[in-house]
C-alpha positions in Angstrom: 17.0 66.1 27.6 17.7 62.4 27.0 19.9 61.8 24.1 17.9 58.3 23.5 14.4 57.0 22.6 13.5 53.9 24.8 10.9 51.5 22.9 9.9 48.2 24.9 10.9 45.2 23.1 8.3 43.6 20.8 6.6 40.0 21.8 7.9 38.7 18.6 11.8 39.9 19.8 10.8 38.1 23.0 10.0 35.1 21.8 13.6 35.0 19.8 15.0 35.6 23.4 13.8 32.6 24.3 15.4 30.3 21.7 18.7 31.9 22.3 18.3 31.4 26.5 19.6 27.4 25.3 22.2 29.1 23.0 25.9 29.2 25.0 28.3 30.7 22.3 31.3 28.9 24.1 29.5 25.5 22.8 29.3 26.7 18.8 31.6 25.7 16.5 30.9 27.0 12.6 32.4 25.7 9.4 32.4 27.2 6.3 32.6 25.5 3.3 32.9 27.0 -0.9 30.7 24.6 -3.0 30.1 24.6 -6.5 26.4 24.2 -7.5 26.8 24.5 -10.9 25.5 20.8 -11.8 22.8 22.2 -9.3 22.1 25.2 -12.5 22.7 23.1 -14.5 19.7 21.2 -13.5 17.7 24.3 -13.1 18.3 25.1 -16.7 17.2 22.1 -17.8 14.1 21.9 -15.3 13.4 25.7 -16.9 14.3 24.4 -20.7 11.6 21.6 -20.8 8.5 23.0 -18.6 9.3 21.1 -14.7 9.2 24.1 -12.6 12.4 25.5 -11.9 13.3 24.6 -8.1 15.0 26.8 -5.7 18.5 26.8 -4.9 17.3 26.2 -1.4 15.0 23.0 -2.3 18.3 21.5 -3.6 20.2 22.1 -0.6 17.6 20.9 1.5 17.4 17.9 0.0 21.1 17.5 0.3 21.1 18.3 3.5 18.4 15.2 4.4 20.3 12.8 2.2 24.0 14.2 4.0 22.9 13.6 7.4 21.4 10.3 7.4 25.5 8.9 8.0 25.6 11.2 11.0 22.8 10.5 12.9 24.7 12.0 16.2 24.0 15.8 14.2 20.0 14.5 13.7 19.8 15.0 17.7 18.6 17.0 21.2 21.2 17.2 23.7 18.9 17.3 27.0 20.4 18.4 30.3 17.5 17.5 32.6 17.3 15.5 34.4 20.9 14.7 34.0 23.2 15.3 30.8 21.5 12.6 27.5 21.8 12.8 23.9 18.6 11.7 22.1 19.3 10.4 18.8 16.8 11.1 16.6 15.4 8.2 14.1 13.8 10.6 11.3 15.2 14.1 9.5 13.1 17.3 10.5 14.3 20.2 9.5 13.2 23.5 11.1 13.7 26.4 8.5 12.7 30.3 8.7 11.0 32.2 6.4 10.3 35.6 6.8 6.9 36.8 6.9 4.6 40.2 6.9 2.1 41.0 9.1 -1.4 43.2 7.8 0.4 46.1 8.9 3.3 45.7 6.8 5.9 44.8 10.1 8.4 42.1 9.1 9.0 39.1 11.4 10.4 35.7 11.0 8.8 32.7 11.2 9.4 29.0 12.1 8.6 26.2 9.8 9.5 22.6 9.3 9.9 19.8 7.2 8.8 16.4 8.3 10.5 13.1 7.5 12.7 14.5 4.6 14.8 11.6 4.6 12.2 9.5 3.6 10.4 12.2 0.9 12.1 12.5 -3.1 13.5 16.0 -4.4 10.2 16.5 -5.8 8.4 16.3 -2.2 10.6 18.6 -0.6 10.4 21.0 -3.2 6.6 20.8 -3.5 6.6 20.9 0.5 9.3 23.6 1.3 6.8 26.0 -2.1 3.7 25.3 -0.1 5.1 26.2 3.0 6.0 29.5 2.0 3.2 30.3 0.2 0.6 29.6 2.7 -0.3 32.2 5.1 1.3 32.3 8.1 -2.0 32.9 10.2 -3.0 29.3 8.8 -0.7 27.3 9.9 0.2 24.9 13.4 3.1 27.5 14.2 1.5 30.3 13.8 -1.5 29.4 16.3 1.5 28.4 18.7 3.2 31.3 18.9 0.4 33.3 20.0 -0.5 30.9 22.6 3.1 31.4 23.3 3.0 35.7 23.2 -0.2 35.7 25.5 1.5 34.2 28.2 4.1 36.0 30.8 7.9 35.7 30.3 8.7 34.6 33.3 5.9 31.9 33.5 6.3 31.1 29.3 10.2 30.1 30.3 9.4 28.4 33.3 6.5 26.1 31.9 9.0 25.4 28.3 11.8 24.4 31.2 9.6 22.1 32.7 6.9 21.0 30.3 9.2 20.9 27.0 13.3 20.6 27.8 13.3 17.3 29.4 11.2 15.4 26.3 13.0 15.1 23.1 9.6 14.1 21.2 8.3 17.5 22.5 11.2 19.8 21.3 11.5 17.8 18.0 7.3 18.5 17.6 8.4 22.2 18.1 11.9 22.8 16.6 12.3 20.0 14.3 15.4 17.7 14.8 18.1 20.3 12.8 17.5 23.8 11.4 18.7 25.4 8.3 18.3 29.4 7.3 19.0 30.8 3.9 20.7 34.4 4.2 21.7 34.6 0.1 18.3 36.4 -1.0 20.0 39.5 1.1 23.1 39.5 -0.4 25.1 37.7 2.8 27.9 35.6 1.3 28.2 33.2 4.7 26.9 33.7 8.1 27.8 31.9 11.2 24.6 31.9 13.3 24.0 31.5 17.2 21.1 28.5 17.1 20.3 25.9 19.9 20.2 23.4 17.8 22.5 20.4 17.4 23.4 21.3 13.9 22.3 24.2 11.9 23.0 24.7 8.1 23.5 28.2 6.4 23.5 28.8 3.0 24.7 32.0 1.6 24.2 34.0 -1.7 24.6 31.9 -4.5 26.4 33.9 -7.7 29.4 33.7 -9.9 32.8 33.0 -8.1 36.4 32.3 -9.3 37.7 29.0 -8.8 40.3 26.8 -10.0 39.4 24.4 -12.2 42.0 21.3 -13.3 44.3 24.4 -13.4 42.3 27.0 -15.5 40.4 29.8 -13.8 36.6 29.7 -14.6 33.6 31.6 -13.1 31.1 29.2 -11.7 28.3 29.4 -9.8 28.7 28.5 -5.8 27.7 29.3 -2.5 29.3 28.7 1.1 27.5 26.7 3.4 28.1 26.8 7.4 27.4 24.3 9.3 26.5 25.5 13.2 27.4 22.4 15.9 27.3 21.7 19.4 30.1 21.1 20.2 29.2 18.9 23.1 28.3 16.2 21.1 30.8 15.9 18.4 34.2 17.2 17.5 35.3 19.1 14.5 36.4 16.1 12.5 33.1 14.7 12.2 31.3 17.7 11.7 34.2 18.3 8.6 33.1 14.8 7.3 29.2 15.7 7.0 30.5 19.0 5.7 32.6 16.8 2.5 29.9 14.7 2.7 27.5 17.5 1.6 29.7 18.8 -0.8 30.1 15.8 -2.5 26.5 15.6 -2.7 25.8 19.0 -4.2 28.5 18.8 -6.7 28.5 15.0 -7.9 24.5 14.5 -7.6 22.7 13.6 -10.9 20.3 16.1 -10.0 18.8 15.9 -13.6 17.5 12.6 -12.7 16.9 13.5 -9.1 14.6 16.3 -10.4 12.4 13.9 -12.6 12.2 11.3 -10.0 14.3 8.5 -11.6 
């Protein structure tokens, strides 16, 4: 009697199979990095306090992030190695984001998203972008259809048409994958992750809750999260990855978000 149940991998595990086929773990760098978001709860206590709706700690990062990686532009990129080793540098900020999602039958499953031209769009865009993102259904949207074109044909072909029909054209893989990707692991209870991903940067954040930290001396409790940032390292070393890291940090920490939340 076999001491084992064998069950055939589902379409939807496949199809994560595919994105990691690009992903070489000898390439990844991570960096982890404490920051304090407490003018970040700060803001959300005062969005809360006069009747703005209170945005997600994920909004605010997001919109860090798009503001953060404007001065690195050599992150915002697709490193293509057909027909012969290029780096195209992308001119806009799309960022790629999972949410997971439910099927009718209750099965849980992840699902690509992204965020168009967030360098260009206020806090209040992303926010009101990233909200209806999530809340539309799945079955609605441009990705969704895709992926079932995607599940109804072979592996073996589904690989070899994405190698030749969507590797070489940077346009193509932006239209699919956005231009960086960022995942939000905190709502589980994960303090920091350090993700495999194919992309040229990814950003983690991590569960957001009371810490101790040193502040001017004194130990206080404030509210932070770490946030990884997942590189290529083919296209940058860690020095500049550390400087959009400080960069980000600065960002989250210093930001008047109080006025970035009511547009001014």
């Amino acid at each position: 009697m076999k001491s084992y149940k064998m069950e055939r991998l589902s379409r939807d595990r496949r199809l994560v199979w595919d994105l990691l086929r690009d992903t070489d773990s000898y390439y990844l760098n991570h960096q982890i990095i404490l920051i304090d978001f407490s003018a970040v709860e700060a803001a959300r206590r005062y969005a809360e306090e006069t009747g703005i709706s209170k945005p997600s700690f994920v909004a605010f990062a997001l919109y860090a992030i798009s503001r953060a990686l404007k001065d690195f532009p050599v992150f915002n990129s697709y490193l293509r190695s057909f027909p012969f080793p290029s780096l195209a540098i992308y001119k806009d900020i799309d960022i790629c984001f999972t949410v997971e999602r439910s099927k009718k039958n209750g099965e849980k499953y992840v699902g690509l998203s992204i965020l168009k031209n967030c360098e260009n769009k206020s806090f209040s865009n992303i926010n009101e972008d990233f909200t209806a993102i999530k809340e539309t259904p799945y079955e609605k949207t441009v990705h969704h259809k895709n992926r079932q074109i995607f599940l109804m044909i072979p592996d073996f072909l589904r690989i070899f048409l994405f190698k030749l029909f969507c590797k070489p054209f940077p346009s193509k893989m932006r239209e699919i994958g956005g231009t960086c990707a960022f995942t939000s692991v905190g709502k589980f209870g994960v303090d920091f992750t350090t993700p495999l991903s194919p992309k040229s940067i990814t950003f983690s954040l991590g569960r957001v809750c009371k810490r101790p930290m040193v502040i001017e001396g004194a130990l206080q409790a404030r509210t932070c999260a770490y946030i990884t940032l997942t590189y290529d390292h083919r296209i940058a070393d860690g020095a500049q990855c550390a400087s959009l890291g400080a960069r980000l940090k600065d960002i989250i920490e210093n930001g008047d978000w109080i006025k970035i939340i009511c547009g001014k």
